[in-house]
C-alpha positions as CSV (number, residue, x, y, z in Angstrom):
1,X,54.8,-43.9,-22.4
2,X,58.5,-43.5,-23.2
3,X,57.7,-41.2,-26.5
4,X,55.3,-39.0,-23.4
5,X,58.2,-39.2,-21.3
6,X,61.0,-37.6,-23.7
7,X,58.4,-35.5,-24.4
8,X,57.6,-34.2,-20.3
9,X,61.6,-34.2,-20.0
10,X,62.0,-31.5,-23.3
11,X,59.2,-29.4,-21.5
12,X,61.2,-29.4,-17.9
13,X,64.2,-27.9,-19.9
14,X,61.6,-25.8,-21.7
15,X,60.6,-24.5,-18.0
16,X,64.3,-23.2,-17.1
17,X,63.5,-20.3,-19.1
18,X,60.2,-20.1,-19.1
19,X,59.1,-21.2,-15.5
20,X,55.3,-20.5,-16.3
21,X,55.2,-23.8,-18.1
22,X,56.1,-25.7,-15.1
23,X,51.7,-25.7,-14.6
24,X,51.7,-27.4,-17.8
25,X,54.3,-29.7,-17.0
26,X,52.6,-31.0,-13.8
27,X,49.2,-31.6,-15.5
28,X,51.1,-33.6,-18.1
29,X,52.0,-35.9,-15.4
30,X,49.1,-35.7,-13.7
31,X,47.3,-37.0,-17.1
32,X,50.5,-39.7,-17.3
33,X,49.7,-40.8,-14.2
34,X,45.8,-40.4,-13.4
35,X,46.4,-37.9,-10.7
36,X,43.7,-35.2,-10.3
37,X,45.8,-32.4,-8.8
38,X,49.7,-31.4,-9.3
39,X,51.8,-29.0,-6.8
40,X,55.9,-28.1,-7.0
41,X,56.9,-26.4,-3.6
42,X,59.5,-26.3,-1.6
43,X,59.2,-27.5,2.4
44,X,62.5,-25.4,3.7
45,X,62.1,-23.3,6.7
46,X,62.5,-20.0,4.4
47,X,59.8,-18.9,2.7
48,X,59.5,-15.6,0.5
49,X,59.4,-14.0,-2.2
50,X,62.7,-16.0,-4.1
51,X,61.0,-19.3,-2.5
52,X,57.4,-19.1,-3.7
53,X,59.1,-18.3,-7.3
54,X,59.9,-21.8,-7.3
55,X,56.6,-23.0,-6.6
56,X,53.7,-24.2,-9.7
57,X,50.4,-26.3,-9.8
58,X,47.6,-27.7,-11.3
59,X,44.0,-27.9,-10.8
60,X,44.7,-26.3,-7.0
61,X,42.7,-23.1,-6.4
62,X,44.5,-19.7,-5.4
63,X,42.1,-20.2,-1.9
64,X,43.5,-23.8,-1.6
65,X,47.4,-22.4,-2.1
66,X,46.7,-19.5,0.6
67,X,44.7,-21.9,2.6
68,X,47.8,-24.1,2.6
69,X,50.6,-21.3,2.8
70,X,48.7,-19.5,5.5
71,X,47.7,-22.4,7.8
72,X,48.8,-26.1,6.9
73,X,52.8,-25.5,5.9
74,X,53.5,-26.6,9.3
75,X,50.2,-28.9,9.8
76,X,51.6,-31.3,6.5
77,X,51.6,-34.1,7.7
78,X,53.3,-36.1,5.2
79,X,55.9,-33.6,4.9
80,X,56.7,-33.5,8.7
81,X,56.5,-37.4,8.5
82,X,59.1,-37.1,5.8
83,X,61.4,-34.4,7.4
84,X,61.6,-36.5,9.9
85,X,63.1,-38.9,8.6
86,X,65.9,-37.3,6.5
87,X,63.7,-38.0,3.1
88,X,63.5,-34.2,2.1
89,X,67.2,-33.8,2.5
90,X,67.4,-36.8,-0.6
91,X,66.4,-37.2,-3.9
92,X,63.8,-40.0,-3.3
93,X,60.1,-40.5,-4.3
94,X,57.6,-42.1,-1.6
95,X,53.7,-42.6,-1.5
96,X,51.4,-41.2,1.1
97,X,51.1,-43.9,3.1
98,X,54.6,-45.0,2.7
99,X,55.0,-41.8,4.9
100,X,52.0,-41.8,7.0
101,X,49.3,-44.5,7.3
102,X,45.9,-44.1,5.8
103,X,44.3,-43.9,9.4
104,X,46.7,-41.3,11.2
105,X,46.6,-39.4,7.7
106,X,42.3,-39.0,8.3
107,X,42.7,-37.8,12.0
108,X,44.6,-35.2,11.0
109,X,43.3,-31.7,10.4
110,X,45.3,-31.4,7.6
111,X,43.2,-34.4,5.7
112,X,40.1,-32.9,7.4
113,X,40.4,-29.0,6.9
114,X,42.1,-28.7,3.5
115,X,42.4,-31.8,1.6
116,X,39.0,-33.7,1.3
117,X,37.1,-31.0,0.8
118,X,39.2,-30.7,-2.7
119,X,39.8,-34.7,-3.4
120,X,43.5,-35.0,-2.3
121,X,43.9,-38.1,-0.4
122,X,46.6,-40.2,-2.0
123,X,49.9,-39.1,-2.5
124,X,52.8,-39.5,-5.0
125,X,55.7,-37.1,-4.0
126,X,59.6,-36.5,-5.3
127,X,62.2,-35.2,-2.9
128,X,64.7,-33.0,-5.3
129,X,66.9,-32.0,-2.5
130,X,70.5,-32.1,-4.0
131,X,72.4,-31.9,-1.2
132,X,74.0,-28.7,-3.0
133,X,71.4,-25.6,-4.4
134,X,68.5,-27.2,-4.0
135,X,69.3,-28.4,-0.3
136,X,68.1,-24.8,1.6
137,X,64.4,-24.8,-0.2
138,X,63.9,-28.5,-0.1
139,X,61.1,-28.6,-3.2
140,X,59.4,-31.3,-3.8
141,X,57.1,-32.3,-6.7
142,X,53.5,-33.5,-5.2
143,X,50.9,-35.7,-7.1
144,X,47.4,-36.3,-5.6
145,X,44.8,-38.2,-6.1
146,X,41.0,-39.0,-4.0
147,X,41.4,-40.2,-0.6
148,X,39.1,-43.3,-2.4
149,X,41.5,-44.0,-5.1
150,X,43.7,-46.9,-5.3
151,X,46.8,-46.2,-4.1
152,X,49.7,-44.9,-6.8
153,X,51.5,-47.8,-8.7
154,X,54.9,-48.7,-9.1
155,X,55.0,-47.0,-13.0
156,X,54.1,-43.4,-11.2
157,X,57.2,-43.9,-8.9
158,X,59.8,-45.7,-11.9
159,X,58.6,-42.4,-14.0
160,X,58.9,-39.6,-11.4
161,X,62.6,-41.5,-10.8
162,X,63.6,-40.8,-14.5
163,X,62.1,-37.4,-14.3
164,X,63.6,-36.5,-10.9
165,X,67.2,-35.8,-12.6
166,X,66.0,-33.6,-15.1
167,X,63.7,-31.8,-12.8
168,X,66.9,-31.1,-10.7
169,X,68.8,-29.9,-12.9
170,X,66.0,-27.3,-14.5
171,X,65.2,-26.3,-10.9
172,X,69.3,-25.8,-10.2
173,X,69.1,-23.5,-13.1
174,X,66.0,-21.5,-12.4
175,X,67.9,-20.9,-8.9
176,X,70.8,-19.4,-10.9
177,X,68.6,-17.3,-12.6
178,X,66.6,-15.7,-9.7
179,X,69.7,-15.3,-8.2
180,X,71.1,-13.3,-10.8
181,X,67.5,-11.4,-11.2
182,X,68.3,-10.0,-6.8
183,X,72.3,-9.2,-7.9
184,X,72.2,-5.8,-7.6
185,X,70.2,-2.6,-8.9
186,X,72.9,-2.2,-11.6
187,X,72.0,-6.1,-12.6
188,X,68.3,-5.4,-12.5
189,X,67.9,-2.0,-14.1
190,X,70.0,-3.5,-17.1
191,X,67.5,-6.7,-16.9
192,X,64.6,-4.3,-17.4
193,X,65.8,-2.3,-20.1
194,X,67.2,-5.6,-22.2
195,X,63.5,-6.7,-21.6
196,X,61.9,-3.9,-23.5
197,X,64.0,-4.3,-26.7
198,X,61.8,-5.7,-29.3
199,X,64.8,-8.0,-30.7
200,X,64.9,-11.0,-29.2
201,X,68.3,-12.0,-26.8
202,X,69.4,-15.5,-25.6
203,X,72.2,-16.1,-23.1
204,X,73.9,-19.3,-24.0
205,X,76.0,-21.7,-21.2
206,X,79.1,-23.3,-22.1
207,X,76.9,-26.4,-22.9
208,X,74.7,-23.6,-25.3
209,X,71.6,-23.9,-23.6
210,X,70.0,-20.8,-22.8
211,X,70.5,-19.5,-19.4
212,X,68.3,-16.1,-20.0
213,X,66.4,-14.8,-22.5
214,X,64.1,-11.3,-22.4
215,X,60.4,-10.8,-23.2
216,X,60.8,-10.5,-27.2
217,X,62.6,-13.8,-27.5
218,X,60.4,-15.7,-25.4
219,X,57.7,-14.6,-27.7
220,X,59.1,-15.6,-30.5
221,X,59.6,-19.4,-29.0
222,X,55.8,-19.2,-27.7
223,X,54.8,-18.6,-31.6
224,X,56.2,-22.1,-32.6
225,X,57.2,-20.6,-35.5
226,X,60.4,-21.6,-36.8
227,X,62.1,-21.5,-33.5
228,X,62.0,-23.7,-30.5
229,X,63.8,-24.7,-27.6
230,X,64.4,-28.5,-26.8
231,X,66.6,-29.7,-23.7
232,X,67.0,-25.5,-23.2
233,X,68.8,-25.4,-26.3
234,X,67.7,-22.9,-29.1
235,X,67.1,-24.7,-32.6
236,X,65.5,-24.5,-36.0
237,X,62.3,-26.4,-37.0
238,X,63.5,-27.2,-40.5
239,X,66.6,-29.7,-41.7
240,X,69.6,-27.6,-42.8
241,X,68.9,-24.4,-41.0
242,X,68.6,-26.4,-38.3
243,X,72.0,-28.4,-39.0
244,X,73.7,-25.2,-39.3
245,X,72.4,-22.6,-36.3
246,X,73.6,-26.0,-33.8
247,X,76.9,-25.9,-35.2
248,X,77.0,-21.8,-35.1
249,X,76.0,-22.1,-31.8
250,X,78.4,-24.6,-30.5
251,X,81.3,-22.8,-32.5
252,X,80.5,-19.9,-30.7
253,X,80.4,-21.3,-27.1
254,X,83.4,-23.3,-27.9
255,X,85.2,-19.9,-28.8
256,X,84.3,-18.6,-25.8
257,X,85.4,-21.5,-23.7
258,X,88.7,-21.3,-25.3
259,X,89.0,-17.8,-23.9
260,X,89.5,-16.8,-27.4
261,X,88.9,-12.4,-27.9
262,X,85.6,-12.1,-29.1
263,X,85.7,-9.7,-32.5
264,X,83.1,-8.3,-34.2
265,X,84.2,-10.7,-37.2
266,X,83.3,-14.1,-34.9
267,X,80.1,-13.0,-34.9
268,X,77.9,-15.3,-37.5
269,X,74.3,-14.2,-39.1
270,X,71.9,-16.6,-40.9
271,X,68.2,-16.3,-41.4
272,X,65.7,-18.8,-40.0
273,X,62.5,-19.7,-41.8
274,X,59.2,-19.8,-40.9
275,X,56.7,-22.5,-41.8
276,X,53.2,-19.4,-41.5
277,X,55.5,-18.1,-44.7
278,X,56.1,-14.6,-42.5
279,X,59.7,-12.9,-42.8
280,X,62.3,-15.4,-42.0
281,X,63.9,-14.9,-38.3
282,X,67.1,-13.3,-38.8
283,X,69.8,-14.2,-36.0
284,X,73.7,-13.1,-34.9
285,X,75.2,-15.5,-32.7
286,X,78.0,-13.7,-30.9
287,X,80.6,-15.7,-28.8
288,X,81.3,-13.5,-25.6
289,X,85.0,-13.4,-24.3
290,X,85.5,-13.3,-20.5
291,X,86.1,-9.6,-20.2
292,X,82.8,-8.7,-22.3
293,X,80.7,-11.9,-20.8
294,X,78.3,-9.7,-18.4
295,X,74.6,-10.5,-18.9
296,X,71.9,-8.3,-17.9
297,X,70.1,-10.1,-16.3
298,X,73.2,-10.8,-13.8
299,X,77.1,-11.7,-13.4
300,X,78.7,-13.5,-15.8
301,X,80.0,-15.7,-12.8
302,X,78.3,-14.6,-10.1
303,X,79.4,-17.5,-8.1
304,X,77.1,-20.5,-9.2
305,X,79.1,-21.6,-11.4
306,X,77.7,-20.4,-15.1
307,X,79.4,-18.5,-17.0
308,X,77.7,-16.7,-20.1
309,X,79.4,-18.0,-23.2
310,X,77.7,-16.5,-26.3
311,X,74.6,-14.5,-27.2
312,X,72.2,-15.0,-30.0
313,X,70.4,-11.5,-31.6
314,X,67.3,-12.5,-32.9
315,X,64.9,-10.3,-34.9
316,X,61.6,-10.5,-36.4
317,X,60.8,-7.8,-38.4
318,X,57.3,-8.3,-39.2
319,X,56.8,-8.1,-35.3
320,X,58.7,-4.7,-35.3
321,X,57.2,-3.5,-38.0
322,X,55.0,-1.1,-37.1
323,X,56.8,0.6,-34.1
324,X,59.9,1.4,-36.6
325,X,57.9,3.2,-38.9
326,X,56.7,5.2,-36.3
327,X,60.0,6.0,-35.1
328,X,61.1,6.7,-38.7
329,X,58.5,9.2,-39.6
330,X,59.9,10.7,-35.9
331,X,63.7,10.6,-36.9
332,X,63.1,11.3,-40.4
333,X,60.1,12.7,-41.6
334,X,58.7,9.8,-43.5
335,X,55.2,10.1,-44.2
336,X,52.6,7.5,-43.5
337,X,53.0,6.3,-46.4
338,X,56.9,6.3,-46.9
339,X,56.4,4.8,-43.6
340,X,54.4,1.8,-44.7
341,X,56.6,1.1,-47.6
342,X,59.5,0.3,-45.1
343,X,57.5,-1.9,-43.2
344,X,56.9,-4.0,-46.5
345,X,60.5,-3.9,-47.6
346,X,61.0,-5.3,-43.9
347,X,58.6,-7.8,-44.6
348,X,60.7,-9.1,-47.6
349,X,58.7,-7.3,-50.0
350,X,60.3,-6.3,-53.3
351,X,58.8,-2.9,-55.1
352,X,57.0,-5.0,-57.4
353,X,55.1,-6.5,-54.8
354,X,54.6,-3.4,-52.8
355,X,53.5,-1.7,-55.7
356,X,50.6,-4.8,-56.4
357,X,49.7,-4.7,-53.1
358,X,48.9,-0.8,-52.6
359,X,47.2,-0.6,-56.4
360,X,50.5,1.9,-57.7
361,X,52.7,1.4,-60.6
362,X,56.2,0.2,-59.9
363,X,57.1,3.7,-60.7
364,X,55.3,5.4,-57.9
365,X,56.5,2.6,-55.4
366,X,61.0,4.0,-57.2
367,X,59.3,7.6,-56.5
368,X,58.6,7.1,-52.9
369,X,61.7,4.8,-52.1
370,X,64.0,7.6,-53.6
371,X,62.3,10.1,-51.7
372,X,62.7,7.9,-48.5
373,X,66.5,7.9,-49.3
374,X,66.9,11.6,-49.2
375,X,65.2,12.6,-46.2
376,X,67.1,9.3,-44.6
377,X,71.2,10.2,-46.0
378,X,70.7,6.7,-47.7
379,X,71.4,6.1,-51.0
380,X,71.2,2.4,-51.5
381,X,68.1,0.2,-50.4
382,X,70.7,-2.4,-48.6
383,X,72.1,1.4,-46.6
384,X,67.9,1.7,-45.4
385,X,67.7,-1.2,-44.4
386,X,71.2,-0.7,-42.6
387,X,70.0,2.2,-40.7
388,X,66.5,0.2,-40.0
389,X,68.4,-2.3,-38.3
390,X,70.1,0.0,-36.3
391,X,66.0,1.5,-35.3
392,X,64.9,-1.7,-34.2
393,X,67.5,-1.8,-31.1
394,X,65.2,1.0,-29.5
395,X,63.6,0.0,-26.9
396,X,59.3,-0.7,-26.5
397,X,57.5,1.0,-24.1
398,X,57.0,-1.1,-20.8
C-alpha cells in the first residue's frame, strides 16, 4: 500500500501540468480503496467555466455529471449536511453517514433520482478547502461506493489524509495556472502560439517544478521515453543523465533566484537518451532573470505568488523530422530527396548509414550533402544542422 501510495502522490504532481490525468488518479484510488465510482468537484457558490476546469471523474457518465450539475448541486445532501457545518471550509475527510444518516440519506431525492440508479450509496469524501486559493471553489475529492456496501474503513480515511496535502497543493497550482491561461489577450495569444511550436518548453518554479509546459513537451512526457515528470519536476530515466539535468536544473533556478542577469552563456545543453534507441532528446535549460521572466502562458508574478525561474528547450528531432524538410525544400529548394537526407542526419544518422539505408554509395550520399550546402549558404555539416535548428522553432499548424 505505501509503494501504491508514493506512487498515487507522483501522479497528483503529474496532474498539475497535465490535469487530464486527474481521471486516472481517482480510479487509482478507487481500485486502492474498492470504491466503484470517483468524482473531484468543487461545492462553492461560483460555478463556470474556470470552476468546472477543476472538476474530474471516474466511471460517472457525462448524463450522470449534467444530471448532477443541472439538478442535484443544490439537492446534495451530504454536501449541504457538510456546509453546514463548516466542514467544506477545512481540510477534513468524513463518510457519508458521518454527514447524514443512512435513513435521511434514502428519503432524499438526491439518493432516489440520481444515485441508486448508478450504485452510489456510501461515501468517502476530502474537504481541500485551504482557507487561502482553494477557499472560493471549495473542491472536494468524492469516493462512492453501493448503497449495500459496507461502509468505508478507517485505511480509506488514514490514506485520503496523507493524500489530501499533496492534492492541495497540485490543485493550488492548477489554480495559478488557469489564472494565468484568463490574464489577458496579450497572455493568451502568446500561450497559443508557444503551443504550436513543435520544440517542447517547460516553465520551471523556484523549487524547479514545472509550472507550464505547451503541447509538444507534454508529448514528449506522455511517450515515456526518456523523459518524465515525478513530484512536477522534469527528470531523466537513466543514472548519470539523470544526475546531471537535476543539477542543471537547480543551478539554473538558483541563478535566477539570486536575481543574477541571465546571459546567453548561463544557458546549459545536454542530450537525453532514449531507451526505443530514437534520437536522443536534446535540451537548453535557460535560467530567466526578473526583467526577462514572462511566460506565455501568463505573468511572471501575476500576483499568486510564482515566479517563473528558468526554462527548459526541449527538442526531438525525429518528431520534427518531417515538417523541417518540408520547410527546407520551401526556404531552399531541397529536393525530396535532399530533403530526406536531412531528416536522417537529424536522426543521428552518419552518411554511411544514410547511404546503407537508401541502397547509394557513400559517394552519392557527399554528392547530395554538398549540393544541400550550396543551395543552403552552409559549408560545414555542423553550420546545416545550425540553420536546422534555427527551422524547427517554426511553428505547426493548429
Amino acid at each position: 500500500m505505501a509503494q501504491d501510495a508514493d506512487s498515487l502522490i507522483e501522479d497528483i504532481y503529474d496532474a498539475v501540468t497535465f490535469p487530464e490525468r486527474w481521471g486516472g488518479i481517482l480510479e487509482r484510488l478507487c481500485t486502492l480503496t474498492d470504491a466503484t465510482h470517483g468524482f473531484l468537484f468543487t461545492t462553492g457558490p461560483r460555478y463556470d467555466s474556470r470552476t468546472a476546469a477543476l472538476w474530474a471523474r471516474h466511471n460517472i457518465t457525462d448524463r450522470q455529471l449534467a444530471d448532477y450539475t443541472t439538478h442535484f448541486r443544490h439537492r446534495d445532501v451530504w454536501a449541504n449536511a457538510a456546509a453546514a457545518r463548516g466542514l467544506l471550509n477545512r481540510c477534513v475527510v468524513r463518510r457519508g453517514e458521518e454527514l447524514v444518516p443512512d435513513a435521511v440519506l434514502r428519503r432524499s431525492a438526491f439518493f432516489n433520482e440520481l444515485l441508486r440508479d448508478h450504485g452510489m450509496g456510501r461515501l468517502c469524501a476530502l474537504a481541500l478547502s485551504d482557507g487561502g486559493e482553494l477557499a472560493p471553489m471549495q473542491p472536494v475529492l468524492s469516493l462512492f461506493r453501493p448503497a449495500d456496501a459496507s461502509p468505508f474503513p478507517d485505511e480509506t480515511v488514514r490514506l485520503l489524509q496523507d493524500c489530501a496535502p499533496h492534492i492541495q497543493r497540485a490543485m493550488r497550482l492548477r489554480v495559478r495556472l488557469l489564472a494565468r491561461e484568463d490574464g489577458g489577450d496579450d497572455a493568451r495569444w502568446s500561450g497559443r502560439a508557444v503551443d504550436r511550436l513543435p520544440i517542447g518548453i517547460a516553465l520551471l518554479d523556484a523549487a524547479g517544478r514545472i509550472v507550464g509546459m505547451n503541447r509538444a513537451g507534454r508529448a514528449m512526457i506522455d511517450m515515456r521515453d526518456g523523459l518524465r515528470l515525478q513530484h512536477g519536476r522534469l527528470q531523466a530515466e537513466q543514472g548519470a543523465e539523470a544526475r546531471r539535468l537535476t543539477h542543471v536544473l537547480d543551478a539554473a533556478v538558483s541563478t535566477a533566484g539570486r536575481g543574477v542577469t541571465a546571459r546567453r552563456g548561463e544557458a546549459a545543453d545536454l542530450r537525453v537518451s532514449r531507451p526505443s534507441g530514437r534520437a536522443s532528446y536534446l535540451l537548453t535549460v535557460l535560467p530567466l532573470s526578473p526583467e526577462t521572466a514572462v511566460g506565455p502562458f501568463g505573468d511572471a508574478d501575476g500576483g499568486d505568488g510564482v515566479r517563473i525561474r528558468a526554462a527548459v528547450y526541449i527538442v526531438d528531432p525525429a518528431a520534427v523530422t518531417p515538417g523541417v524538410g518540408k520547410r527546407l525544400g520551401a526556404l531552399f529548394g531541397l529536393t525530396p530527396v535532399e530533403a530526406g537526407l536531412v531528416a536522417d542526419l537529424l536522426a543521428d544518422l552518419t552518411p554511411a548509414e544514410i547511404g546503407g539505408r537508401r541502397g547509394v554509395a557513400i559517394s552519392t550520399v557527399r554528392s547530395q550533402l554538398r549540393n544541400i550546402f550550396a543551395k543552403t549558404g552552409t559549408t560545414r555539416q555542423s553550420e546545416l544542422m545550425n540553420l536546422v535548428n534555427r527551422c524547427l522553432m517554426l511553428p505547426e499548424g493548429p
